[in-house]
N, C-alpha and C positions, 0 to 999 in steps of 0.2 A: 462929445463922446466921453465915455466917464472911462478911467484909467483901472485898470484890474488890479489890485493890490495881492502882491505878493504875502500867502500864509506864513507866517511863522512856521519855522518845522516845528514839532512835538517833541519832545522826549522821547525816546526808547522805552517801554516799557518794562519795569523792573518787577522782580518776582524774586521772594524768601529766600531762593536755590539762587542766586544770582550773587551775594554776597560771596567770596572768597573764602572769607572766616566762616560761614552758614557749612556751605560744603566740604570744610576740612572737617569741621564738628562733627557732621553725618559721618564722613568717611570714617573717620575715627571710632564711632559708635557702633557702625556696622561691624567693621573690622574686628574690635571687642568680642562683640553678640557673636562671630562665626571663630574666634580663635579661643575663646575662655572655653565652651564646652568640649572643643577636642583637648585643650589644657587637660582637662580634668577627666576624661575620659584617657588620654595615654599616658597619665600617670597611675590610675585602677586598671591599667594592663600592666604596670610594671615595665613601662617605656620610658624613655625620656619624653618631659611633655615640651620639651623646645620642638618636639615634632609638629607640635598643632601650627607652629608659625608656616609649615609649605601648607595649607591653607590660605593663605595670603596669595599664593601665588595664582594664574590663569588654573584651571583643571587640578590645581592642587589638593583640592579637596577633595578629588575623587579618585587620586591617588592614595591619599591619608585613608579614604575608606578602605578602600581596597588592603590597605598595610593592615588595618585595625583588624580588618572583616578575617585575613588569613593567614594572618602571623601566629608563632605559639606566644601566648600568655605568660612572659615568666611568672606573672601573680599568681596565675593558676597551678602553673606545675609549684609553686612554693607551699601551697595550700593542701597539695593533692589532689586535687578537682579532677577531674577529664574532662578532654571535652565533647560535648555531646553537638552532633549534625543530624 
């Protein structure tokens, strides 16, 4: 009778997202792409733009809209502007 030989296991399969260093890099990236444009968006409301950083946070972002969307503009009242709804 022949003896069944036990398979080597296999390696685990690795994938690009699997490195450590790969996924801080994204994270980083991402973080960037969604903090730079409210940067610069609540500094041309004449906010502080360390505002953009509660973006960062869970639902932060749609707090920061909401602040953006229904705050007065000091740039505006600086300009004379009104605002129009």
């Amino acid at each position: 009778m022949m003896m069944l030989q036990a398979a080597a296991p296999s390696p685990p399969p690795t994938s690009v997202l699997g490195s450590p260093i790969v996924f801080a890099f994204l994270l980083l990236v991402l973080t960037l792409v969604q903090v730079v444009p409210f940067w610069f968006i609540c500094r041309k409301a004449g906010m502080s733009p360390w505002l953009s950083l509660i973006s960062m946070i869970p639902l932060g972002t749609l707090v920061l809209t909401f602040v953006l969307a229904f705050a007065e503009w000091p740039a505006l009242k600086r300009d004379g502007q009104q605002a129009r709804f």
